[in-house]
Phi, psi and omega in degrees: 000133164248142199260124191259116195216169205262143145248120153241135184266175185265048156248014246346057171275121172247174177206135193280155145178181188224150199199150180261331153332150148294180178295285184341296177301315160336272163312330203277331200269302174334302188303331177257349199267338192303319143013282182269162183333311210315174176255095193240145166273355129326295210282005157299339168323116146302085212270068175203342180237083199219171144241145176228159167203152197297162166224344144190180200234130176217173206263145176352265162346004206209329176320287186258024144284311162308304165317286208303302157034251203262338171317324204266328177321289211289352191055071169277180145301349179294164186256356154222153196248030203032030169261015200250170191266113194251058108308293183274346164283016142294308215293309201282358161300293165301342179274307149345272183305321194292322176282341174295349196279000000 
């Protein structure tokens, strides 16, 4: 089962994702990620004054529809909308990182 869960910061900004995880580890991971260079939709957040919480639990097959969802319900911050082919958005992500250097 994967837990489809909420971050809200106390700006009521939110942000969607889905995880196999605990919340905790989870929110642990945003946090560190906020950290680094990247292009994260988390990291408009406050991830330090935050809540994170579940919104439901669905089966593999059911993740990004139900994200895509509850993204569009809560009006988050993510910067994508799971409509994209993400294959190829890894692949032009690494090419990306591989040319910056």
């Amino acid at each position: 089962m994967i837990t489809i869960y909420c971050i809200e910061d106390i700006n009521d900004v939110r942000y969607v994702g889905s995880t196999k995880q605990s919340l905790n580890n989870r929110l642990a991971q945003h946090r560190y990620r906020k950290k680094s260079d990247g292009n994260y939709s988390s990291k408009n957040l406050n991830l330090f004054n935050c809540i994170i919480f579940e919104l439901e639990k669905c089966e593999d097959h059911n993740t990004k529809s139900r994200e895509k969802y509850w993204i569009e319900k809560l009006s988050s911050v993510n910067t994508y909308k799971l409509d994209y082919d993400e294959s190829s958005h890894k692949k032009q992500y690494y090419l990306k990182k591989k040319y910056s250097k």
